[in-house]
C-alpha positions in Angstrom: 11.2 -30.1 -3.4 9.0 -28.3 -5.7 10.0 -28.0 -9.4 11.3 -24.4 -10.5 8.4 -22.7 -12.5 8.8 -22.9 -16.2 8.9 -19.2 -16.5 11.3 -16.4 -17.7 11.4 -13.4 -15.0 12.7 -10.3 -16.3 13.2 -6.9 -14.4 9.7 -4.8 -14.9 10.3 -1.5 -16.2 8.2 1.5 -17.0 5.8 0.9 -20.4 3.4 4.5 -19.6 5.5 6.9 -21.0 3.1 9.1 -23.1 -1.1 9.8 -21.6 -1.8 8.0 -24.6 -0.3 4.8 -23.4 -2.7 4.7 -20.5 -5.4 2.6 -22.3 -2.9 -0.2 -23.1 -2.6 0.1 -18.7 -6.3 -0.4 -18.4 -6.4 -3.3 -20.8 -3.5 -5.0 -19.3 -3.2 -8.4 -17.4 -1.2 -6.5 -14.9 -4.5 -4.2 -14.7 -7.1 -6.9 -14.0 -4.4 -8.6 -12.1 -3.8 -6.1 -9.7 -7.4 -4.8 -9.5 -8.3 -8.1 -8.9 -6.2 -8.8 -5.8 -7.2 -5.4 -4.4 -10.8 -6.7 -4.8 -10.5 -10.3 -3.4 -8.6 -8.7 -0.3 -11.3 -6.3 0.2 -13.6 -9.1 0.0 -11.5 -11.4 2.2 -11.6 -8.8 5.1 -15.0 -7.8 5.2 -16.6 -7.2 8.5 -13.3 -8.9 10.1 -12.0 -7.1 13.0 -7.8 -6.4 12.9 -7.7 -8.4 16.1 -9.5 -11.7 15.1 -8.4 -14.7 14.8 -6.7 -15.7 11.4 -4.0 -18.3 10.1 -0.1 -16.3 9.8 1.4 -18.9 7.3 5.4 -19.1 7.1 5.6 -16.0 4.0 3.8 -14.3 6.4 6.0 -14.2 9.6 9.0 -13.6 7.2 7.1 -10.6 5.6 6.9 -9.3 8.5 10.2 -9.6 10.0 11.1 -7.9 6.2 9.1 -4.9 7.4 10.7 -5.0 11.1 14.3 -4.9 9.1 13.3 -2.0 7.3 11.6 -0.1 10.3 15.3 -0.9 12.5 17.1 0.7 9.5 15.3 3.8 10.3 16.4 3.9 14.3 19.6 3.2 12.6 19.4 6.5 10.7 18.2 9.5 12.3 17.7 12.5 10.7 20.3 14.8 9.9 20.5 18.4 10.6 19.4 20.9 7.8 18.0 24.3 6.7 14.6 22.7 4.7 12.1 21.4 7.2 10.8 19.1 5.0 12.2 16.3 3.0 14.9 15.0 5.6 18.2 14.0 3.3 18.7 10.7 6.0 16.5 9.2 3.7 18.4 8.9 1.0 20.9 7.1 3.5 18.3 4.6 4.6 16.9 4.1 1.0 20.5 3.6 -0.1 20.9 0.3 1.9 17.1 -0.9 0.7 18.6 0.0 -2.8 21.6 -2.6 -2.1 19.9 -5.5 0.1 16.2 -5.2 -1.6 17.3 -8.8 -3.5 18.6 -10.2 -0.6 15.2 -9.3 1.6 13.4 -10.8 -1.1 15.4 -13.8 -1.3 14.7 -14.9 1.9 11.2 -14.8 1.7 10.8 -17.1 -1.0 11.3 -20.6 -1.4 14.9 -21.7 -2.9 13.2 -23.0 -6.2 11.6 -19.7 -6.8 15.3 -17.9 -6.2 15.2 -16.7 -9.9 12.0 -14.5 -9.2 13.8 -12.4 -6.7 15.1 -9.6 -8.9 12.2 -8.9 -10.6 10.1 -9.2 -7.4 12.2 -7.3 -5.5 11.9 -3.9 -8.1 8.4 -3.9 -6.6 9.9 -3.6 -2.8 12.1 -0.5 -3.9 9.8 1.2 -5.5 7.0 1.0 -2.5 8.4 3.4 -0.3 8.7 6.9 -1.8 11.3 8.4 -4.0 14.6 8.8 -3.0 15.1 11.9 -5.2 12.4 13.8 -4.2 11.9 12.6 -0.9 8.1 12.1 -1.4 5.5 9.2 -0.9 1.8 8.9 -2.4 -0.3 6.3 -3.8 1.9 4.9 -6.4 4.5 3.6 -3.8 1.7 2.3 -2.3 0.6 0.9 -5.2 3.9 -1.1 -5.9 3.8 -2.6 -2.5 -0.2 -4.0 -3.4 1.9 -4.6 -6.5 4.8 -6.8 -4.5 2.6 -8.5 -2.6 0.1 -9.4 -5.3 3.6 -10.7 -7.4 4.3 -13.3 -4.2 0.7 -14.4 -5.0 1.2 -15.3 -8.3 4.7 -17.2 -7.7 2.9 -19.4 -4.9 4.6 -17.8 -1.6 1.0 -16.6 -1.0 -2.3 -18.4 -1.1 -5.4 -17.5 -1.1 -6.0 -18.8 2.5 -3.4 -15.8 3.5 -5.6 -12.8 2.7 -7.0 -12.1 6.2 -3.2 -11.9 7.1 -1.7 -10.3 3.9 -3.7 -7.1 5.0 -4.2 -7.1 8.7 -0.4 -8.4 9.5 1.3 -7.6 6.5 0.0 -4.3 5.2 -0.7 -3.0 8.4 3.0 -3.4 9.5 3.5 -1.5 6.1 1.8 1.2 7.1 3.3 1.7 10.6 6.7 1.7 8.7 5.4 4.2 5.9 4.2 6.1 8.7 7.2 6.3 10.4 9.4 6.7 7.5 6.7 10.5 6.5 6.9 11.1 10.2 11.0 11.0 10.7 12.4 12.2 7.2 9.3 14.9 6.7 8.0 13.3 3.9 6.7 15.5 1.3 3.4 14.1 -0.2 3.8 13.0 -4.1 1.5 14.2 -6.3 -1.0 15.2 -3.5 -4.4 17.1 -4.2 -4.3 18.8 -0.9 -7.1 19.0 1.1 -9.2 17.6 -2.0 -7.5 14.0 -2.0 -8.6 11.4 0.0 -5.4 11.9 2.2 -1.7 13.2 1.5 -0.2 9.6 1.5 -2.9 6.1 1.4 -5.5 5.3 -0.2 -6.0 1.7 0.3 -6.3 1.0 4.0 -9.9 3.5 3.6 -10.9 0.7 1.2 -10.1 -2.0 2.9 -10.5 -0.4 6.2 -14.1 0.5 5.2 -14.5 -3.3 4.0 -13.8 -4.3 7.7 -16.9 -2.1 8.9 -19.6 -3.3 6.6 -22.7 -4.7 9.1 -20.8 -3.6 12.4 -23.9 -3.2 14.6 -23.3 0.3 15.8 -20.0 2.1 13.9 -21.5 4.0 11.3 -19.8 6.4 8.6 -20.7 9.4 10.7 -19.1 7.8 13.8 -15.6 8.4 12.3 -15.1 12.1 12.7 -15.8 11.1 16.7 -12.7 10.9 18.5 -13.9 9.6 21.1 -15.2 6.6 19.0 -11.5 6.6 16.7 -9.8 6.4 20.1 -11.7 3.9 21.6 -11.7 1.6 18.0 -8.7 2.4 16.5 -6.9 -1.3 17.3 -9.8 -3.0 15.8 -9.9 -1.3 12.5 -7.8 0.2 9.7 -9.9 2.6 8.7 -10.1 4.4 12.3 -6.0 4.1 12.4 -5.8 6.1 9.3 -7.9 9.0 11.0 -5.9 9.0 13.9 -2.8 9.4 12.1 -4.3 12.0 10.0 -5.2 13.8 13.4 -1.8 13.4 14.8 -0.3 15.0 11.6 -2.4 17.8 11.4 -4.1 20.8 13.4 -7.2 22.9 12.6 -10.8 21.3 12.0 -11.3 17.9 10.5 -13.7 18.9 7.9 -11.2 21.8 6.6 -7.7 19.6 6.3 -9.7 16.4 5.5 -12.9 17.5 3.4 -13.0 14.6 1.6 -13.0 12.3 4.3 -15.3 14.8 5.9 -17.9 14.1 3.0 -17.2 10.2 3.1 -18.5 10.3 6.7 -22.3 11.8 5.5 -22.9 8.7 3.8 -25.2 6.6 5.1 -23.7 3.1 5.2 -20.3 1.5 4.7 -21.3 -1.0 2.1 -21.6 2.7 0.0 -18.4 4.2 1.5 -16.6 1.1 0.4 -18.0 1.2 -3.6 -17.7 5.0 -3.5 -14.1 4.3 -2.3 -13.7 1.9 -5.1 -14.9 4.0 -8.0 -12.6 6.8 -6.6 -9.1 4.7 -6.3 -9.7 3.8 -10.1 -10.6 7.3 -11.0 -7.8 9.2 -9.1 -4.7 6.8 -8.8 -5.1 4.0 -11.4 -6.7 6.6 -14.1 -4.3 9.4 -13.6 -1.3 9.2 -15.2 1.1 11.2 -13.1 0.8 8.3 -11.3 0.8 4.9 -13.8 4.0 6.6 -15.2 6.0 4.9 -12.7 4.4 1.6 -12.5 6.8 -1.1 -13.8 5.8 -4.2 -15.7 7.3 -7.6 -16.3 6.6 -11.2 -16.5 4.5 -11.6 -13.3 2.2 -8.1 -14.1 2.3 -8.0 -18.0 1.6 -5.0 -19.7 0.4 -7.2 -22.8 -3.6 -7.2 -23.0 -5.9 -9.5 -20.9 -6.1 -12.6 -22.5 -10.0 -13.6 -21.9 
């Protein structure tokens, strides 16, 4: 039995509140905390096919069977019969029971001497898939769920020998929920550029997803706009899944409803696509408040500045 962890948790709550707040963000431990898992991930992956061999430790499994509860709640709730198209009100039904069991989901992923972090960890799990007001899902949810995961690091439930499986069993499963969830309740996209973002609702799975191709001996950039290629590839790699969603969702040429995507696919490697990626994430989601406005802070990501 493991001793409990000398700290205090607290429940995070917002600290951006004015665009002149979002250099204390930048300078924050939560900052170069979360930047830094996103970066040793991206690392971890590299050149790693989604179907390789890797070790799925106990957190893992019962991250994942987290995921399949949430993704069963959703058969449980269809949609409901409405005048708007978009923006299906069921949601707010099947957010309502995350809302009340988000705790207790936690719970049982950590270890009983780390019970006292579920509350504050669990804030992270609530506020990573969209907003039950608006009915919309972006980068920040996505965000808070790098955010949750990067928490269970910190607290021990994750070690570093985990990071093949955080992203290629645990994300991924993410995804196909978050995918799911836009696809049945008609998700609006939050704070969405249009066709100038990257794409209406991830980001990181093109970072990650572009880590994974790095040296491949014959995928290049320009392959990806190939559907024959996507099609035949898509199981092995993240990236390749993100363009077949986007192709599912949407109708009309590839270079007109994705022309960012349709740029990233003109450069000439994927060690470049990945940095350009990189550069990118901080400029449009971490730099831009609309989005760090809703990021929460507490004990585990600190919004006091990085102690060197």
């Amino acid at each position: 039995m493991a001793p409990p962890i000398q700290q205090n948790f607290m429940i995070p709550k917002k600290e951006i509140n004015i665009v002149s707040d979002m250099g204390k963000w930048k300078r924050s431990q939560a900052y170069a905390d979360y930047m830094g898992f996103i970066l040793t991930l991206n690392e971890g992956v590299r050149g790693k096919k989604l179907t390789c061999d890797y070790k799925v430790s106990e957190p893992i499994e019962k991250l994942v069977a987290l995921l399949n509860t949430l993704d069963r709640w959703i058969d449980e709730t269809p949609p409901v019969d409405q005048p708007s198209r978009f923006g299906n009100k069921a949601f707010r039904t099947w957010y309502a029971k995350l809302d009340q069991e988000a705790e207790n989901l936690v719970a049982a992923v950590i270890p009983k001497h780390l019970a006292s972090a579920a509350p504050e960890v669990a804030v992270y799990l609530k506020e990573a898939v969209g907003n039950s007001t608006r009915i919309d899902y972006g980068t920040g949810h996505e965000a808070a769920f790098a955010a949750f995961l990067c928490c269970l690091c910190k607290i021990g439930v994750l070690r570093v020998d985990d990071q093949m499986a955080i992203v290629f069993k645990v994300f991924n499963r993410y995804l196909e929920v978050m995918r799911k969830l836009q696809k049945t309740y008609r998700m609006e996209p939050a704070g969405s550029q249009g066709v100038w973002g990257l794409d209406d609702f991830q980001f990181l799975p093109f970072i990650w997803g572009s880590s994974q191709l790095i040296d491949h001996p014959n995928l290049e950039p320009r392959h990806f706009v190939d559907e024959k290629v996507v099609n035949e590839n898509h199981k092995d790699f993240m990236f390749l899944e993100c363009i077949l969603f986007i192709t599912e969702m949407k109708t009309g040429p590839f270079a007109e409803h994705s022309n960012q995507l349709w740029n990233i696919s003109a450069v000439p490697s994927w060690s470049k696509v990945n940095q350009g990626l990189i550069r990118m994430y901080k400029a449009e989601c971490l730099e831009k408040f609309p989005v760090i406005q809703h990021f929460k802070f507490g004990s585990l990501l600190p919004i006091q500045p990085v102690t060197s």
